[in-house]
C-alpha positions, 0 to 999 in steps of 0.5 A: 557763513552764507553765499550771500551774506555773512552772519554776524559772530555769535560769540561777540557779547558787548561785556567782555566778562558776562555779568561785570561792568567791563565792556569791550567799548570801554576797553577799545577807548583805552587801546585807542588812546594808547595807540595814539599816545605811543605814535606821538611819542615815537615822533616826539622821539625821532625828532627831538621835538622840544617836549618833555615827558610831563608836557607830553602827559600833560597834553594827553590828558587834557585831550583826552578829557576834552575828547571825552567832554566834546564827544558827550556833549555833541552827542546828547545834544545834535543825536539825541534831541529832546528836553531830557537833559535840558530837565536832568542836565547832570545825565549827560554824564551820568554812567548808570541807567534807570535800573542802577547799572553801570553802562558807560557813558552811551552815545558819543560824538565823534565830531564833537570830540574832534573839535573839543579836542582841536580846541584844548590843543591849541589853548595848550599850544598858547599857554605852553608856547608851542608851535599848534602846527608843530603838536597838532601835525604830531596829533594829526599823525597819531589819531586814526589809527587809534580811532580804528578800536573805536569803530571795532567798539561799535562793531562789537556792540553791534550798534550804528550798523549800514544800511540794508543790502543785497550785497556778498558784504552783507552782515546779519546783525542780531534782532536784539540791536538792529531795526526791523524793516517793514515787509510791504516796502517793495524794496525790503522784499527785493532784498529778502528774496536776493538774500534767501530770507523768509520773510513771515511777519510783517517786519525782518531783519536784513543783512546791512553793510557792516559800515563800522569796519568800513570806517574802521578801514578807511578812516583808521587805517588807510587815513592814518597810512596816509598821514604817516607816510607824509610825516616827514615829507609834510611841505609846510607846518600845519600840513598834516592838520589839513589833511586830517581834516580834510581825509576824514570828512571826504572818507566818513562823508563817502561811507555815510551813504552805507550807514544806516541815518540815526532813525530819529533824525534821519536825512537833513539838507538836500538828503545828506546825514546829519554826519554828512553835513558835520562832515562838509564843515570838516572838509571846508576846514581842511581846505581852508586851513591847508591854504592858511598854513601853505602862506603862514610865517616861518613855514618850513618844517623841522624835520629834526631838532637840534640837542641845543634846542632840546636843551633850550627847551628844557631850561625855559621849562625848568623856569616856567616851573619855578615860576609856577611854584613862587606864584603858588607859594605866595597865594598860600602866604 
C-alpha cells in the first residue's frame, strides 16, 4: 500500500489452482448466473407468479446459452476487428489457444449478451404465452447483482483496467497485463512525478482507475438496490425492463470515461467509446420502452398472484405437455 496509489494484490493469479484449466473468470460466470437464478426464484415465490419449476430452468437455460452466444459474437465481432474469424469462423467459440491450452472462451461482450439474452426472453414469453413484462421485470430485478462476479472476474484477471491517474484510487496493476505509456507524453510524466514513479525507460506503468469495481459497484450493486427495492412498487408492468436498460447505460456510460478505450479501437463518434455509443442505444431504449409499456394495455401490475391462478397455470401447463408428447409420438409413428 502506497499514499498515493494502491497496488494491485499479488496473490490474485487468474487460475484458481496454478497448472489446471479452472479459472476464477469461469467460476465467477457460474456464481453469477446462481445468483441471478436464486433472486428470480425468490420473486417467482413470493408472488406466486404462475411458472413451474422446468419453466423456470427451461428460461434459465435458454438465457444463459444466449447469453453466452450474444456475448461471443458481439465480441469477436464489434472488439475484435479483422478477417480472422471471417477465415476460421469456428474460432469464435473454440476454447483452446494455438499452444492446445484450454483458456476459456476470451473476450465477451456485454452488450451483445444483454440483447441476445433480451431476445431469447421474449421468444420464451411467445411460445410459453407469458406475459415478457411480467418475466423480464423478474430479469430486470435478478441481473446486476449477478453481473457484479462478472466485473470481480475481469478484476482478477487484471484486464479492461482505467485509465491512467494520479488519483489515492489509483491501483498499479502488473506489467504482464497492462499497456506501458510512453514517457515523453507530458501528461504520463505529470502522473509519474505525482505518483512518485521513476520512470527509467522509455515506457512505465502507471497506476489506473481500478474501473472494474467501479463497475462492479455501480452497475452490480447500486443498479441492483435500485431495482429490488422497486420490485413491488413498480407502477406499471414492464417498468423494471426500462429502468434496467436505462440504469446500466447512464452508469456504464458515465464510468467509461475511466476505463481505459480498447487501444485498437480507441474514440468513436464525437470521443465517445465504443461501449459509450452501445450504451446511448441502451438508454434510448429504456426511455423508449418506459413510455411504451407506461401506455400498453392491461398495465396494472400483480403484486400477487392468486392459488386459482397458480392452479390454472399448472393445468394449461400440464396440456400443452400432453400435447407436446401426442405430437411427438406421431412424428415417431
Amino acid at each position: 500500500m502506497h499514499l498515493l496509489y494502491v497496488n494491485f494484490p499479488s496473490w490474485l493469479k487468474p487460475e484458481i489452482i496454478p497448472g489446471l484449466p479452472v479459472r476464477w473468470y469461469g467460476l465467477m460466470y457460474i456464481f453469477a448466473f446462481a445468483t441471478a437464478f436464486i433472486l428470480y426464484r425468490k420473486q417467482v415465490k413470493e408472488r406466486n407468479f404462475p411458472m413451474s419449476e422446468d419453466n423456470l430452468s427451461s428460461l434459465f437455460f435458454w438465457g444463459i446459452l444466449s447469453l453466452l452466444i450474444g456475448a461471443r459474437l458481439f465480441s469477436t465481432l464489434i472488439y475484435e476487428a479483422g478477417d480472422k474469424y471471417i477465415k476460421a469462423p469456428w474460432l469464435i467459440f473454440w476454447p483452446f489457444n494455438k499452444q492446445g491450452q484450454f483458456t476459456g472462451l476470451q473476450g465477451m461482450s456485454y452488450h451483445g449478451g444483454a440483447f441476445f439474452g433480451l431476445l431469447s426472453v421474449i421468444i420464451f414469453a411467445k411460445v410459453k404465452k407469458i406475459s415478457f413484462r411480467e418475466i423480464g421485470d423478474m430479469f430486470a430485478a435478478a441481473i446486476p447483482l449477478g453481473f457484479t462476479f462478472g466485473r470481480l472476474g475481469n478484476f482478477i484477471n487484471a484486464e479492461l483496467y482505467g485509465r491512467a491517474t494520479a488519483s489515492p484510487l489509483g491501483m498499479l496493476f502488473p506489467e504482464r497485463t497492462t499497456e506501458p505509456l510512453p514517457t515523453w507524453e507530458p501528461w504520463v510524466q505529470e502522473i509519474a512525478e505525482k505518483t512518485g514513479i521513476i520512470a527509467t525507460g522509455a515506457l512505465v506503468n502507471l497506476p489506473r482507475h481500478p474501473s472494474q469495481l467501479y463497475e462492479a459497484f455501480f452497475e452490480g450493486i447500486v443498479l441492483w438496490a435500485i431495482i429490488w427495492f422497486f420490485r413491488n412498487r413498480k407502477p406499471f408492468k414492464g417498468f423494471l425492463v426500462g429502468l434496467y436498460f436505462l440504469g446500466y447505460g447512464l452508469f456504464r456510460f458515465f464510468i467509461e470515461y475511466f476505463r481505459e478505450p480498447d487501444a485498437h479501437l480507441g474514440y468513436r463518434f464525437a470521443n465517445l467509446t465504443t461501449g459509450q455509443i452501445l450504451c446511448s442505444f441502451m438508454i434510448l431504449f429504456g426511455i423508449v420502452w418506459l413510455i411504451a409499456a407506461s401506455r400498453m394495455p392491461n398495465r396494472e401490475p400483480v403484486r400477487v398472484y392468486s392459488e386459482e391462478e397458480q392452479k390454472q397455470a399448472e393445468i394449461e401447463e400440464a396440456k400443452a405437455e400432453r400435447n407436446r408428447q401426442r405430437k411427438l409420438r406421431k412424428k415417431l409413428r
